[in-house]
C-alpha positions in Angstrom: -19.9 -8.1 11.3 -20.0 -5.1 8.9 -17.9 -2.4 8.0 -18.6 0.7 8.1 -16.9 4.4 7.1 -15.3 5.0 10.5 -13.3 1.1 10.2 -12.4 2.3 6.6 -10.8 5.5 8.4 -9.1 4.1 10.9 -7.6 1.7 8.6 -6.5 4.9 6.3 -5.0 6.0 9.6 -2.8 3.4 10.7 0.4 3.9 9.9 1.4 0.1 9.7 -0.8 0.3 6.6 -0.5 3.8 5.4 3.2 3.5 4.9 3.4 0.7 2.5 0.3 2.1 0.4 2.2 5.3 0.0 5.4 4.2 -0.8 3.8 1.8 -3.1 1.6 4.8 -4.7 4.8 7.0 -5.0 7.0 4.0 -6.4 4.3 3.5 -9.0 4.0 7.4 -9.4 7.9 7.3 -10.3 7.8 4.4 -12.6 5.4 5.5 -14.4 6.5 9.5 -15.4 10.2 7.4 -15.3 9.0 5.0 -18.2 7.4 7.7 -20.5 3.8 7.6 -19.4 3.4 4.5 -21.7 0.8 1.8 -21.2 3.4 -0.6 -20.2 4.9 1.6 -17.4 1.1 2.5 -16.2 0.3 -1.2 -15.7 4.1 -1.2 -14.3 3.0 1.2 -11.6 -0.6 0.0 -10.8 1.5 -3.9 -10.0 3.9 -1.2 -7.7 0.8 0.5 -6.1 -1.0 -2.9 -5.6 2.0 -4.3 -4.1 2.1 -1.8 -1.5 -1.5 -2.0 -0.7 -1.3 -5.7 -0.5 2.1 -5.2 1.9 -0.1 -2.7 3.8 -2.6 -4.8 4.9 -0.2 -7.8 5.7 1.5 -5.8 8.0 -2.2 -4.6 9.6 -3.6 -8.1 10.3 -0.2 -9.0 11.7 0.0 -6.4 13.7 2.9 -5.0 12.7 5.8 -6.7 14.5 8.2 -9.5 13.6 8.5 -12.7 15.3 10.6 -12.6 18.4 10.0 -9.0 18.8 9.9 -7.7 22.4 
C-alpha cells in the first residue's frame, strides 16, 4: 500500500488530527516568543509541537472517540 499526496491531504484535513497539531504548533509558538526566543525555549516548543502532532495522529488511528462512546 502506498501513500500518496491526496492521503497526505486528507490527513491535513481531518479535524481529529488537525486540532491537536495546531494547538500543539501554537502552544510551541507561545513558549517559545514567551521564553525569549532562546535555544532552550525553541527546543521547549518543537517537544510542544511534536506532542501535538503525536496526539494528532493517536486520535486519527483511533478514530476519534472514547471507549463507551455512543
Amino acid at each position: 500500500m502506498a501513500l500518496d499526496a491526496t492521503d497526505f491531504i486528507e490527513l491535513l484535513a481531518a479535524p481529529r488530527f488537525a486540532i491537536p497539531l495546531i494547538a500543539g504548533i501554537a502552544a510551541g509558538l507561545c513558549l517559545y516568543l514567551l521564553g525569549g526566543r532562546s535555544p532552550s525555549s525553541a527546543v521547549v516548543a518543537l517537544g510542544a509541537g511534536v506532542v501535538g502532532l503525536v496526539v494528532g495522529l493517536v486520535w486519527h488511528v483511533a478514530g476519534g472517540s472514547w471507549p463507551g462512546a455512543a
